[in-house]
N, C-alpha and C positions, 0 to 999 in steps of 0.2 A: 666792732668794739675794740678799742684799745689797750694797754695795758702795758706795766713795767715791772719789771723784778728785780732788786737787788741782791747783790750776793748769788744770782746766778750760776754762778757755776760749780758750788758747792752742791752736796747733795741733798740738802732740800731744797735750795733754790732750781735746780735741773730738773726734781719733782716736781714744783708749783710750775715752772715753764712748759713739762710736758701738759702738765693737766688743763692748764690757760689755753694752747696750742688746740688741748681736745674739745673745749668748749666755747673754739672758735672767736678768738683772741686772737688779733695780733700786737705781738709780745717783744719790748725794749728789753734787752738783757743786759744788765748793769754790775758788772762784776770788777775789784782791782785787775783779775789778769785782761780783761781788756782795755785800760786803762781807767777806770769812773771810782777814785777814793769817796766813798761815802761822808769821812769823815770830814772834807775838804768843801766848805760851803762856797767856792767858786765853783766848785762842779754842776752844784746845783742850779745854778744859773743856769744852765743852757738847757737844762729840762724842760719840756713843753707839756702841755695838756692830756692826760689821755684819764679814759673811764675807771679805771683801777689801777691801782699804786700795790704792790706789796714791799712793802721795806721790811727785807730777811736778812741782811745780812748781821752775821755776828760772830764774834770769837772768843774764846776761852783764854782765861791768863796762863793756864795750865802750872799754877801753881794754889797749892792747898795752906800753905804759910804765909800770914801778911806780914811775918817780921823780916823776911827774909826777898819776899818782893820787890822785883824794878821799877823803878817810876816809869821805866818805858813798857813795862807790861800793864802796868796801871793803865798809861795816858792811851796805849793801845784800846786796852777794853773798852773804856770810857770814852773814847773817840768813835770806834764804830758801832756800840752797840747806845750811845744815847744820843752823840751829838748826830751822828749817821741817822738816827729816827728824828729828831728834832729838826736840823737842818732839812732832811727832806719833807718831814709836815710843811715846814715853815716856805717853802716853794709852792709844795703843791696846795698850797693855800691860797695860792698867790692868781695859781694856772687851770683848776679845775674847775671843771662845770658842774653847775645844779644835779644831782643824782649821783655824783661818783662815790667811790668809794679807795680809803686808805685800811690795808690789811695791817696789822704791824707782828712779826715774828715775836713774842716776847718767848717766854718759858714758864718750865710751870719752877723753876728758880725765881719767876718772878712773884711766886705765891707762898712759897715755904722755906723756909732754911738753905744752904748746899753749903755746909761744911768742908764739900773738896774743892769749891774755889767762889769764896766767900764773895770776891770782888765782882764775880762774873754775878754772883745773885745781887750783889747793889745795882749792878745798870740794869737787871732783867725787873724788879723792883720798880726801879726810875722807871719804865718802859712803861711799866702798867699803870702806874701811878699817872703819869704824863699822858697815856690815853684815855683814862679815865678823866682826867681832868680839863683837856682840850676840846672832849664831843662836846659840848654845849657850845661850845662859842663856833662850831667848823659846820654843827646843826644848824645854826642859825645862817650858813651860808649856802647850805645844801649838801652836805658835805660828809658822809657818816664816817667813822673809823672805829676798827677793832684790836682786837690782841687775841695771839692764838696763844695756846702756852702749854707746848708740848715738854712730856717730858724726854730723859734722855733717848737720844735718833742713832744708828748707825749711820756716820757719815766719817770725814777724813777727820773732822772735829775731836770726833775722840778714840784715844789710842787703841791699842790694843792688848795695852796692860789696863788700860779702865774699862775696857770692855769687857775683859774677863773677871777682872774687882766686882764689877755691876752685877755678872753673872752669877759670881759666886757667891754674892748677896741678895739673889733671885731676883732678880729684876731686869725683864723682858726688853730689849731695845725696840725702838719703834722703827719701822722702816722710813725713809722719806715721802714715800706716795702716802704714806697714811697720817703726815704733818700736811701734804697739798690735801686731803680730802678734807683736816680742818680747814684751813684757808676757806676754801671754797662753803664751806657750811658756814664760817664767820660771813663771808661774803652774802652769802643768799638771806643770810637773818636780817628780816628788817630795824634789827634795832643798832644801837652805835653807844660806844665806849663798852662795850661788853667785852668778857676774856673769857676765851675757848678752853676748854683742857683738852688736851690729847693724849689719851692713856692707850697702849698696846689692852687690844681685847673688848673697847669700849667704841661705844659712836662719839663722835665729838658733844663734849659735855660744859652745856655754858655753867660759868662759875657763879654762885651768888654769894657777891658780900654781905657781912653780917650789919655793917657800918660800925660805927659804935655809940656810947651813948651818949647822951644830951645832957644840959643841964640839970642841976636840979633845984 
């Protein structure tokens, strides 16, 4: 069995490639410091076929102010964390076979408010919205895909002045092995366009939208 991992080298990504690794997976690591920009859909061209896709990568504007924001922290976020999932659906649409499956990193920013960096919640938002809205047509090729949507992880992501903010607001950092243990439970569900949560203390918990209502 095959498999690739974006963002690799961060600390969830290094989680999801030990745990791939453990359950006998071999594992494409696709991270900027080895050279593979996400965001850069020439990249994606030279990707080949394999059973599982995790597209993790993502990053923080780390700024909590939109009046005061760069368009180049903007074009950042909104580069790797939607056209980086976009662009790589839209390949591995192209290269996989019957039965595989597309993880997608989103957050549980992509379920709720995050007031401390509002932009990073629009593309985790887009992430889920876009995987929810993709599985139908990627099903119809054999193709499932999910969204994990952990909340905040101990990783280099985030500081150490928000990790003590976090703290001091009681709430628990998730380790990154226990963002790979969602993956792997998105993975093993046979259903697709589903979104994981991953709460410190909890099992991986599939999320159920409420929809909304209909005409009348």
């Amino acid at each position: 069995m095959t498999a690739l991992v974006t963002g690799s080298a961060g600390g969830i990504g290094s989680a999801i490639v030990t745990k791939l690794r453990a359950e006998g997976f071999e594992v494409q690591e696709l991270d900027l410091v080895n050279g593979f920009d996400v965001s850069d859909p020439q990249a994606w061209e030279h990707i080949g076929s394999v059973d599982l896709a995790c597209l993790n990568a993502g990053v923080l504007t780390g700024e909590s102010e939109v009046a005061v924001m760069t368009d180049a922290q903007y074009r950042r976020a909104v580069g790797v964390n939607v056209d980086g999932v976009v662009f790589g659906v839209r390949r591995l649409d192209r290269v996989m076979p019957k039965g595989s499956t597309i993880v997608v990193t989103a957050s549980l920013a992509g379920l709720t408010g995050v007031p401390d960096d509002p932009i990073y919640g629009l593309t985790k938002h887009a992430v889920v919205g876009f995987v929810r809205s993709v599985a139908p047509q990627l099903a119809g090729r054999g193709i499932r895909i999910q969204a994990v949507c952990p909340g905040w992880a101990d990783t280099a992501l985030t500081t150490d002045e928000f990790k003590q903010e976090l703290g001091e607001r009681g709430f628990r950092l998730l380790q990154p092995w226990e963002v790979a243990e969602g993956v792997w439970v998105a993975y093993k569900s046979e259903g697709t366009g589903e979104a994981w949560v991953v709460q410190p203390g909890r099992e991986p918990l599939l999320y159920e939208f409420k929809g909304v209502p209909g005409p009348r």
